[in-house]
DSSP file (Angstrom, degrees, kcal/mol; ACC not computed):
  #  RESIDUE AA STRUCTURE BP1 BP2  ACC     N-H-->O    O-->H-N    N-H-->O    O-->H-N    TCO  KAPPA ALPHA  PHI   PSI    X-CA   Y-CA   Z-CA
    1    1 A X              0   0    0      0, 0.0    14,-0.5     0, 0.0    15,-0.2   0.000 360.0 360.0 360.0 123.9   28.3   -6.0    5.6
    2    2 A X  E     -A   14   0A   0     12,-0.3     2,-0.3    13,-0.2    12,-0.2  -0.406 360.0-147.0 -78.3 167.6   29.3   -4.5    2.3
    3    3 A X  E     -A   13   0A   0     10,-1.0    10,-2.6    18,-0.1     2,-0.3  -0.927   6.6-140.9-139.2 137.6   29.5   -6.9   -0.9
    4    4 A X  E     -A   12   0A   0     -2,-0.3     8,-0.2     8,-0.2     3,-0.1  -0.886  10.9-163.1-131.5  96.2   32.1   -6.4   -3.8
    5    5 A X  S    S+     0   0    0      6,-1.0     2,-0.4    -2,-0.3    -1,-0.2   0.309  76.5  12.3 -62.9 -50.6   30.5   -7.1   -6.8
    6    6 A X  S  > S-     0   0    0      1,-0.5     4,-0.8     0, 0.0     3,-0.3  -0.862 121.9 -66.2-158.7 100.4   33.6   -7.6   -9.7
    7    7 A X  T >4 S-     0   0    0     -2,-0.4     3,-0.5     1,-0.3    -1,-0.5   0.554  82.3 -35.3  75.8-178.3   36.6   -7.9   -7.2
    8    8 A X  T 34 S+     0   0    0      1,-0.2    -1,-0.3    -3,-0.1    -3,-0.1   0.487 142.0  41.3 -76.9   7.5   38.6   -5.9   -4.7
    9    9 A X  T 34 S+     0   0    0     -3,-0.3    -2,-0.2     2,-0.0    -1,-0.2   0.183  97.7 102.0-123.7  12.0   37.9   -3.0   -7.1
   10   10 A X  S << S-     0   0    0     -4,-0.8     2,-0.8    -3,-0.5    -3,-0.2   0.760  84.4 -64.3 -53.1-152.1   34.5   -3.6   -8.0
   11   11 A X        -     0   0    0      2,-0.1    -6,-1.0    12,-0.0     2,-0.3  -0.923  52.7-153.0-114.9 126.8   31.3   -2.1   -7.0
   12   12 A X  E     -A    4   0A   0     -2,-0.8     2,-0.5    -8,-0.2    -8,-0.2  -0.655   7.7-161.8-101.7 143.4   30.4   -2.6   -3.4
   13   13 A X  E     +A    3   0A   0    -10,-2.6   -10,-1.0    -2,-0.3     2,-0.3  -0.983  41.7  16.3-133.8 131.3   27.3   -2.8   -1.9
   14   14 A X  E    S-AB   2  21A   0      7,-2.7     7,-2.6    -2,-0.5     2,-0.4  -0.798  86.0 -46.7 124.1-149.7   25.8   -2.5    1.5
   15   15 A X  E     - B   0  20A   0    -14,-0.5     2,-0.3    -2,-0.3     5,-0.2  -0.835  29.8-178.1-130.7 140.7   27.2   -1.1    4.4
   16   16 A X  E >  S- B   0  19A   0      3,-1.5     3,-1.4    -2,-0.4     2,-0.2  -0.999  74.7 -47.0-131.0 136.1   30.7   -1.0    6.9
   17   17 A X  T 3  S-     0   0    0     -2,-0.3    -2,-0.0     1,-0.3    15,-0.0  -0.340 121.0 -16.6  76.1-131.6   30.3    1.1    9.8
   18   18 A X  T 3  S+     0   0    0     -2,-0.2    15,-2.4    14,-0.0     2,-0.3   0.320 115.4  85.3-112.8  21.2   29.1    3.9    9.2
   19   19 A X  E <   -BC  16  32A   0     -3,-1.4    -3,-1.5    13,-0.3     2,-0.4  -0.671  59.5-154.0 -80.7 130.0   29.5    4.2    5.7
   20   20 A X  E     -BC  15  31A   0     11,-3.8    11,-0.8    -2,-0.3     2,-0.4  -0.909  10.9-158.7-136.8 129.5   26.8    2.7    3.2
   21   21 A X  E     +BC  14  30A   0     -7,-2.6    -7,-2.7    -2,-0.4     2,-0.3  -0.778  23.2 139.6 -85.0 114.0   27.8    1.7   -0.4
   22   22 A X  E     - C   0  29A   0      7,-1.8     7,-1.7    -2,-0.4     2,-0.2  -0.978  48.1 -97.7-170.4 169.8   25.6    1.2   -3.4
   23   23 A X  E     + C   0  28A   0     -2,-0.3     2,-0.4     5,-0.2     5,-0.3  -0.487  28.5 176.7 -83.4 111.3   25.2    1.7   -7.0
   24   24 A X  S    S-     0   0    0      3,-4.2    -2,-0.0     1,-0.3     0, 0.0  -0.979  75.9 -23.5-150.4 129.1   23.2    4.6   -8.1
   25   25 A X  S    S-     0   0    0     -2,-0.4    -1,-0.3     1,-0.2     0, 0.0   0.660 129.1 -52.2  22.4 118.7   23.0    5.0  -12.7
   26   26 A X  S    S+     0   0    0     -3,-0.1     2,-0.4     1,-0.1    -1,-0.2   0.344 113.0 131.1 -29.4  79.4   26.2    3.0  -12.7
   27   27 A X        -     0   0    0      2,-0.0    -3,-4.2    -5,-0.0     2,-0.7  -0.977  59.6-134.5-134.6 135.1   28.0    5.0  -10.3
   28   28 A X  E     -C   23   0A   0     -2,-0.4     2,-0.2    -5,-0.3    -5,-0.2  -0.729  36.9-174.5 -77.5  90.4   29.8    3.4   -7.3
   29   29 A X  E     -C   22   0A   0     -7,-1.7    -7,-1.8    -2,-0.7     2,-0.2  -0.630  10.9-167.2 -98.3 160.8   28.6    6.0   -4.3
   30   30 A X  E     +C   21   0A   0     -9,-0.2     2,-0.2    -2,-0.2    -9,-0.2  -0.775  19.0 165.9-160.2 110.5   29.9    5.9   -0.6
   31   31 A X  E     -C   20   0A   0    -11,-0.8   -11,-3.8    -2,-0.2     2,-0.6  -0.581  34.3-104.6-179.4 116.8   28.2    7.7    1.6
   32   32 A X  E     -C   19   0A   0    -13,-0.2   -13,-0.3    -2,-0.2     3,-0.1  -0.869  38.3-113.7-102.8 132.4   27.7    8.3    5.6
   33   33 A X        -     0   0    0    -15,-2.4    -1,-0.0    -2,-0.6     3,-0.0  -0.215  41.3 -89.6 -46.7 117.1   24.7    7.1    7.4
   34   34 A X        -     0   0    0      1,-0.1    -1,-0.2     2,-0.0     3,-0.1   0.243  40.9-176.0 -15.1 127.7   22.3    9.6    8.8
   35   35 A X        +     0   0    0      1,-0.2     2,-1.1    -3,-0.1    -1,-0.1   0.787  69.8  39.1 -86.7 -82.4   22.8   10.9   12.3
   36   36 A X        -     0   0    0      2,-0.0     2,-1.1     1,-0.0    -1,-0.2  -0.634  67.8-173.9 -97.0  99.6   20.7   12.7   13.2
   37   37 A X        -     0   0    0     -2,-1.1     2,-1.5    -3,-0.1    -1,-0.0  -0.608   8.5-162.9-100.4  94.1   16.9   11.7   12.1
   38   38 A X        +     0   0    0     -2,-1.1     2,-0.4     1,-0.1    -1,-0.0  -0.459  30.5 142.8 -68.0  90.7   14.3   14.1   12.9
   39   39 A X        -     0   0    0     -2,-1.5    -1,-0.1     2,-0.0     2,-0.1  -0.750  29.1-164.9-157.8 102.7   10.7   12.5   12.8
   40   40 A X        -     0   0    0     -2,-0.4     2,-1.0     1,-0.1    -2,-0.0  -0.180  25.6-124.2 -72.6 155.9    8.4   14.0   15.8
   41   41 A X        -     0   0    0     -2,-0.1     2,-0.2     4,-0.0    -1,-0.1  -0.859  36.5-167.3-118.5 101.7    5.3   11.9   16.2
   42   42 A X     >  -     0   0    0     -2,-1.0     4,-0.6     1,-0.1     5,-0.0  -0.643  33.7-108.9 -78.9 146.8    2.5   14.6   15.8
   43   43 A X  H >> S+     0   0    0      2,-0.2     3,-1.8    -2,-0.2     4,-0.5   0.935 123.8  46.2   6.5 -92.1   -1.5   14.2   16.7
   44   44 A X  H 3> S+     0   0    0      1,-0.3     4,-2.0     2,-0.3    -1,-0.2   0.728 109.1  50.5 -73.5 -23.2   -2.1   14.2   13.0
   45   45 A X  H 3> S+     0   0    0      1,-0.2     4,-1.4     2,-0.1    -1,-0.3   0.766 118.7  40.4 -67.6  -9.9    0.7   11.7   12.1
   46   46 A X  H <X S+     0   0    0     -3,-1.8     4,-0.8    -4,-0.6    -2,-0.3   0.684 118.6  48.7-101.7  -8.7   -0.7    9.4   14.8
   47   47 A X  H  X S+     0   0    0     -4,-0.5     4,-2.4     2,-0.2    -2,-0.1   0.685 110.8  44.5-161.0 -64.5   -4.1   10.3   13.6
   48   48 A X  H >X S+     0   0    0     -4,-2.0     4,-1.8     2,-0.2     3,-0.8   0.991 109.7  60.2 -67.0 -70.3   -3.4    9.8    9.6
   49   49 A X  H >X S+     0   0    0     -4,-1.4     4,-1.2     1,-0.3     3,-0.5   0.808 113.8  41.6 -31.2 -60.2   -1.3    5.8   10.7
   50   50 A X  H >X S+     0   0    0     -4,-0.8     4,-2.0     1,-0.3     3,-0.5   0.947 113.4  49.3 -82.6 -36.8   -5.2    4.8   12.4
   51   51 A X  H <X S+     0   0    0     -4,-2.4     4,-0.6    -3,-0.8    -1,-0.3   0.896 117.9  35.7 -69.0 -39.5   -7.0    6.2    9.7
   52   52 A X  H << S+     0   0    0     -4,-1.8     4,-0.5    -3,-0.5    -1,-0.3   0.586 113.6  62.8 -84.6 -12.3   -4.8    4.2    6.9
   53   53 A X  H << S+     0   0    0     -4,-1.2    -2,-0.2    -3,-0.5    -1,-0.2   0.740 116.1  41.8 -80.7 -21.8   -4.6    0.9    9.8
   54   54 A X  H  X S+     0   0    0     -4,-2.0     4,-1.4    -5,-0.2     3,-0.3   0.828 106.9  45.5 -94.7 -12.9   -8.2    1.2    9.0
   55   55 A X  H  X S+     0   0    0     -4,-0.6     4,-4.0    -5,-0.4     5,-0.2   0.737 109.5  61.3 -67.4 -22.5   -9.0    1.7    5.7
   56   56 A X  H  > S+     0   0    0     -4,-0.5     4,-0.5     2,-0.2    -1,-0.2   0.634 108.7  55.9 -83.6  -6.3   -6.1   -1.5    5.2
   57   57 A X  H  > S+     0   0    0     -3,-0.3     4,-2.0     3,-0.1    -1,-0.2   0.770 109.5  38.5 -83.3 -50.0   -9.1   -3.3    7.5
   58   58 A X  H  X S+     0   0    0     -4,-1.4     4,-1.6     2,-0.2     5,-0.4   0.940 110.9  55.4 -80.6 -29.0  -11.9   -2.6    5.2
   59   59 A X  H  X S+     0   0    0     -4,-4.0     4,-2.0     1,-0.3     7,-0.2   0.937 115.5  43.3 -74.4 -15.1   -9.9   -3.2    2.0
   60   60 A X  H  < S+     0   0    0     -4,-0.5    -1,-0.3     1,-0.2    -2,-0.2   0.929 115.2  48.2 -77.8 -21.5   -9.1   -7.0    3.8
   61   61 A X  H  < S+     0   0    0     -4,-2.0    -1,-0.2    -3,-0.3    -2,-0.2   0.594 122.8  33.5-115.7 -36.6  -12.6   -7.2    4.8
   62   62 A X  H >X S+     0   0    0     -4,-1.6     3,-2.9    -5,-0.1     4,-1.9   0.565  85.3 113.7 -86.3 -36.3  -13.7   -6.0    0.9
   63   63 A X  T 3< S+     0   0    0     -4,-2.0    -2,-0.1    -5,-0.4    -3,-0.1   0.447  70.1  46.0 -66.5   2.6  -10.9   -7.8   -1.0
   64   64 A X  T >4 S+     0   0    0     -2,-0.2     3,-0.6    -4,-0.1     4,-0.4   0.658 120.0  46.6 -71.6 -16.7  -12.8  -10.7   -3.1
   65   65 A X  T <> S+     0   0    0     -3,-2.9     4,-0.8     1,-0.2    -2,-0.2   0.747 111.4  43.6-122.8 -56.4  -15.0   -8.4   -4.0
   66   66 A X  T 3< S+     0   0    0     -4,-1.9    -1,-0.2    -7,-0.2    -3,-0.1  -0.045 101.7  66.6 -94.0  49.9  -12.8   -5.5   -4.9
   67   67 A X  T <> S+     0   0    0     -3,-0.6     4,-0.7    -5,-0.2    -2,-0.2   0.364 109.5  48.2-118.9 -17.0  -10.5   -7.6   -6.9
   68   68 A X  T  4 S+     0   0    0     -4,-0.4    44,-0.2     1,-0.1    -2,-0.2   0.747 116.3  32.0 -52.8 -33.8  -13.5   -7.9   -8.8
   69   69 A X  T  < S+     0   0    0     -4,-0.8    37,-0.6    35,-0.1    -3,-0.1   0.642 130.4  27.0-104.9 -29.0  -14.7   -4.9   -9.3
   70   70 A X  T  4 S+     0   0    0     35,-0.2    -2,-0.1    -5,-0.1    35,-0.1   0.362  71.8 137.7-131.2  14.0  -11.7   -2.6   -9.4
   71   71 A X     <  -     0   0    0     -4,-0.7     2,-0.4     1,-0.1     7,-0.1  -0.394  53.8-138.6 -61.5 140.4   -8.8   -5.2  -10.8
   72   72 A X    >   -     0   0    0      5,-0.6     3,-0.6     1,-0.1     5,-0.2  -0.958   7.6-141.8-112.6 144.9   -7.2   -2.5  -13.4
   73   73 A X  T 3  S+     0   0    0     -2,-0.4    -1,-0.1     1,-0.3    -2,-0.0   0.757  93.5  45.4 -75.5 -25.0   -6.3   -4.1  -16.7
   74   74 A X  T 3  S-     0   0    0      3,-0.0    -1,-0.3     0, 0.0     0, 0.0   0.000 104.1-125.5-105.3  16.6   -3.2   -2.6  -17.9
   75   75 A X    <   +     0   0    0     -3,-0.6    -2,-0.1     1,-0.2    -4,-0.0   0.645  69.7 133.9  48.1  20.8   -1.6   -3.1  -14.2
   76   76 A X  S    S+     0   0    0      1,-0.1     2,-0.4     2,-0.0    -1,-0.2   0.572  75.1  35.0 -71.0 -22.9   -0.7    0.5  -14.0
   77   77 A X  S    S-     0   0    0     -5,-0.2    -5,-0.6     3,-0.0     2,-0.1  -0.988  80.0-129.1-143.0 140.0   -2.4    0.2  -10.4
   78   78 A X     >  -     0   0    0     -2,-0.4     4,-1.6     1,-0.1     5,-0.2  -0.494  33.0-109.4 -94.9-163.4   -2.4   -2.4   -8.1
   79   79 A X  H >> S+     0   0    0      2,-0.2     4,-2.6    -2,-0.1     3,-0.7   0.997 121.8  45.3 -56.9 -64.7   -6.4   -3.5   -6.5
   80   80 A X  H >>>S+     0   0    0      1,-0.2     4,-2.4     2,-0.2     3,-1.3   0.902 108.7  57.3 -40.0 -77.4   -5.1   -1.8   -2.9
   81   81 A X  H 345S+     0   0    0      1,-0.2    -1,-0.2     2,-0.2    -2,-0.2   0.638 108.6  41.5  -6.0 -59.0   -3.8    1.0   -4.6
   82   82 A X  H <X5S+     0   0    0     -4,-1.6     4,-0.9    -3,-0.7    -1,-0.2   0.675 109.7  57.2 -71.1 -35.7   -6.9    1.9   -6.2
   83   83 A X  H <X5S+     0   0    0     -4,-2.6     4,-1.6    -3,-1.3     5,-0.3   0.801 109.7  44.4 -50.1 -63.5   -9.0    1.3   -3.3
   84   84 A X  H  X5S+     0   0    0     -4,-2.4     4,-0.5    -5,-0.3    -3,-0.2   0.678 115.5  49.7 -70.1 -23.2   -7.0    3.7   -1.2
   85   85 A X  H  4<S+     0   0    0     -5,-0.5    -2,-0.2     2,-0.1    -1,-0.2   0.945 115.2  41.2 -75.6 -47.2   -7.0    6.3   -4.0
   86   86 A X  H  < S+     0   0    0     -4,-0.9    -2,-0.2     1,-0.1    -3,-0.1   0.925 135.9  16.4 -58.1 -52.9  -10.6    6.1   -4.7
   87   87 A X  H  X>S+     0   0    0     -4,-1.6     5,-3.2     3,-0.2     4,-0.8   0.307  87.7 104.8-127.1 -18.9  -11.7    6.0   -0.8
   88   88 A X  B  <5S+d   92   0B   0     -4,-0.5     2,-1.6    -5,-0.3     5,-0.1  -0.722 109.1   1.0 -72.0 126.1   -8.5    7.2    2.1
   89   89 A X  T  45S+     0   0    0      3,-2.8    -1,-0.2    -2,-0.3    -2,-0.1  -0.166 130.8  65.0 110.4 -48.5   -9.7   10.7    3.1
   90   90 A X  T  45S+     0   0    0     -2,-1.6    -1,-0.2     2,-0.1    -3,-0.2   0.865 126.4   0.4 -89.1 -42.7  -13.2   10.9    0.8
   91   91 A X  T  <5S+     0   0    0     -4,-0.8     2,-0.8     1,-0.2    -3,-0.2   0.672 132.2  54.9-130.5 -34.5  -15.4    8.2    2.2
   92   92 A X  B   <S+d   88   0B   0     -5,-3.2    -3,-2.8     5,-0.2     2,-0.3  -0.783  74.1 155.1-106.5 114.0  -12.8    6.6    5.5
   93   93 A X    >   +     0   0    0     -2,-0.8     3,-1.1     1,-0.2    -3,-0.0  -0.966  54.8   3.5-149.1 147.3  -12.1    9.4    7.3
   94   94 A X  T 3  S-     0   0    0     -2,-0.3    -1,-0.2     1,-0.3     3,-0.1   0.675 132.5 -53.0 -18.8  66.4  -11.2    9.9   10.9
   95   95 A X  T 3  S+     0   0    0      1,-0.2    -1,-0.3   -44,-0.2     2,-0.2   0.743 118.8 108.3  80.4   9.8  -11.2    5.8   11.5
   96   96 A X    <   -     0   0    0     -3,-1.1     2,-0.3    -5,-0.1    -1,-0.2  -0.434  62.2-130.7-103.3-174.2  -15.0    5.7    9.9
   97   97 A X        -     0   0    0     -2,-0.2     2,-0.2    -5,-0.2    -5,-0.2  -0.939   7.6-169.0-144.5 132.1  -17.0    4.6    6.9
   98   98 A X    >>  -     0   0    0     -2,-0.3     3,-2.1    -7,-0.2     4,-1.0  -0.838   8.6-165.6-130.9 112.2  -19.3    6.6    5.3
   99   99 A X  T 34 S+     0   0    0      1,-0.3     3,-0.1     2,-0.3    -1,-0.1   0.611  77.7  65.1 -47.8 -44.5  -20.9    4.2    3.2
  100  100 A X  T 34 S+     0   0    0      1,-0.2    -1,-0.3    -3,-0.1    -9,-0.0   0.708 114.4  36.6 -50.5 -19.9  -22.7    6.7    0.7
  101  101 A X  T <4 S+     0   0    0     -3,-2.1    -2,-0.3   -10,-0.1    -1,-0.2   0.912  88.5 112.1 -97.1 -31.4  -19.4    7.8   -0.3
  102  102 A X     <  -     0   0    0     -4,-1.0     2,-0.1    -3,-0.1   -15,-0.1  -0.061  54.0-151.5 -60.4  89.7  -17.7    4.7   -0.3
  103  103 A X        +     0   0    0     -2,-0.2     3,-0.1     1,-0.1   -16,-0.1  -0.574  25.0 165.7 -77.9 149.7  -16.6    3.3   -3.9
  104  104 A X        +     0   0    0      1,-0.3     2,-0.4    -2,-0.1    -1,-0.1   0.310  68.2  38.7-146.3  -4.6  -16.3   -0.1   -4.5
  105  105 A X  S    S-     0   0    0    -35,-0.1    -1,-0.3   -37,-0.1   -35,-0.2  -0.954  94.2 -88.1-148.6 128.5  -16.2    0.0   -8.1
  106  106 A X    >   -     0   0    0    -37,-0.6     3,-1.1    -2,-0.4    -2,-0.0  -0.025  36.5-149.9 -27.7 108.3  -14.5    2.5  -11.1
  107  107 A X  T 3  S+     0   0    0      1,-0.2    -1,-0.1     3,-0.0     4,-0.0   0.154  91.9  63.3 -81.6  26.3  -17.1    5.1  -11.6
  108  108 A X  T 3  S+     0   0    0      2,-0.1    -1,-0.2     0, 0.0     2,-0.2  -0.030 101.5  65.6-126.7  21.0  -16.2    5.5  -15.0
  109  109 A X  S <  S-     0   0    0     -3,-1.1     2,-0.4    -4,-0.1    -4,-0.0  -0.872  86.2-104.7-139.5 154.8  -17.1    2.0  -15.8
  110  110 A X        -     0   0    0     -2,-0.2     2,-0.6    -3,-0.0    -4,-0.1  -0.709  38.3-135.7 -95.2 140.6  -19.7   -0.1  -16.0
  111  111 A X        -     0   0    0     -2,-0.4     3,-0.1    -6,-0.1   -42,-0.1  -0.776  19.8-124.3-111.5 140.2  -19.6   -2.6  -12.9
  112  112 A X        -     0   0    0     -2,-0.6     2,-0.3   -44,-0.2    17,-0.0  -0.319  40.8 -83.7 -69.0 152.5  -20.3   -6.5  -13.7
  113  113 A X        -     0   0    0     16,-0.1     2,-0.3     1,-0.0    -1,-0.2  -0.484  46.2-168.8 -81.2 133.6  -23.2   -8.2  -11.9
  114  114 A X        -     0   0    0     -2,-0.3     2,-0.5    -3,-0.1    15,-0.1  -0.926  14.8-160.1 -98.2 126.6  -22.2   -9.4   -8.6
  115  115 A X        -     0   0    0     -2,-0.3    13,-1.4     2,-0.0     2,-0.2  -0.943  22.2-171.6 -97.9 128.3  -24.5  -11.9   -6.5
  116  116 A X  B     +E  127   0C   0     -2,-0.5    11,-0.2    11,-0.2     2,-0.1  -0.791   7.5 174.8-112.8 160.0  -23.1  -11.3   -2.9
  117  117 A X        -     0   0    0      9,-0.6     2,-0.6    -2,-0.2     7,-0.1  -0.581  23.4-123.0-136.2 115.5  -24.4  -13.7    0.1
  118  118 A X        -     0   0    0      7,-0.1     2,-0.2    -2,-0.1     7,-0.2  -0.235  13.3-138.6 -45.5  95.5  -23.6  -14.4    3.8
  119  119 A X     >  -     0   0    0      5,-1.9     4,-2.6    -2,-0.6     5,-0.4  -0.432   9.6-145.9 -60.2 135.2  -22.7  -17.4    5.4
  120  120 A X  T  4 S+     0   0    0     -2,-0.2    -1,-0.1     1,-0.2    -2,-0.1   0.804  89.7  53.2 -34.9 -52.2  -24.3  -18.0    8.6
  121  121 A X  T  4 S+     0   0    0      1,-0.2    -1,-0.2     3,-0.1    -2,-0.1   0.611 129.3   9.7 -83.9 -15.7  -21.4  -19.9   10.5
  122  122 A X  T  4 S-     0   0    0     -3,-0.2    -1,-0.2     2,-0.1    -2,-0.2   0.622  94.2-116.1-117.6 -32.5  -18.8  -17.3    9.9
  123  123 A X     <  +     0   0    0     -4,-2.6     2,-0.2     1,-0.2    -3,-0.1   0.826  58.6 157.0  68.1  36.5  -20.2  -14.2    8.5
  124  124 A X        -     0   0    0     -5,-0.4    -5,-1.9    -7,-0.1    -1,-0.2  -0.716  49.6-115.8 -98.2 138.3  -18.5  -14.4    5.5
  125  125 A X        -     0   0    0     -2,-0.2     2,-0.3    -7,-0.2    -7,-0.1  -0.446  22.6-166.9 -74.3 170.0  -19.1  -12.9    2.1
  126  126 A X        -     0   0    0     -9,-0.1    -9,-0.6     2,-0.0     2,-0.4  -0.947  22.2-155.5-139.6 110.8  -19.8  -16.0   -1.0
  127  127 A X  B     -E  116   0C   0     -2,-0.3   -11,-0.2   -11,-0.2   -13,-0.0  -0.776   8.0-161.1 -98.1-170.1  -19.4  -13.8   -4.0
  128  128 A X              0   0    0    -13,-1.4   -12,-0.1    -2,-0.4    -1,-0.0  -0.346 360.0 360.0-168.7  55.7  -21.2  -15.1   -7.0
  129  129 A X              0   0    0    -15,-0.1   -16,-0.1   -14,-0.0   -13,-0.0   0.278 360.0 360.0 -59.2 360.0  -20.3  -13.9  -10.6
């Protein structure tokens, strides 16, 4: 359903049919919806989706820890972001961890002392700053 923004001669947005309407540097564009969408599911796209459904595992599995350790201050990046830059490809690579590569803090920083511990009853980390 399209939306018309200042009147019947306004800017409309969203979509009728097969037509989709919207706003693009204040220009009113209108526009037909893709037919024909070509996106083959290769090996190595199904291959890169498990590798990033696991890395998105470890960063929930990490993430008190690294919002500690890798929060960037001027917000240019978010925690996740940084985590997956540092770590997708370099240290979690084909659906693995290798932990000697594995960053968990900005190596171009000094990293603040962390006390980590387990609870027993879950097997959950307690950090401890």
């Amino acid at each position: 359903m399209a939306r018309a923004k200042h009147g019947i001669l306004g800017a409309l947005v969203g979509s009728i049919d097969e037509y989709v309407c919207f706003n693009r540097n204040q220009t009113n564009v209108i526009r037909r919806k893709a037919i024909d969408i070509y996106n083959p599911i290769t090996p190595s796209r199904t291959a890169n989706k498990s590798n990033f459904r696991f890395a998105m595992e470890v960063y929930h599995a990490l993430k008190p820890l690294l919002f500690l350790t890798l929060s960037v201050k001027n917000k240019k990046r978010s925690v996740l972001s940084e985590f997956l830059r540092l770590n997708l490809n370099k240290s979690i690579v084909n659906s693995e961890i290798d932990f000697d590569k594995l960053i968990i803090f900005k190596p171009t920083e000094q990293p603040e002392l962390i006390n980590l511990s387990l609870k027993e009853d879950d097997s959950s980390i307690i950090l401890i700053s």
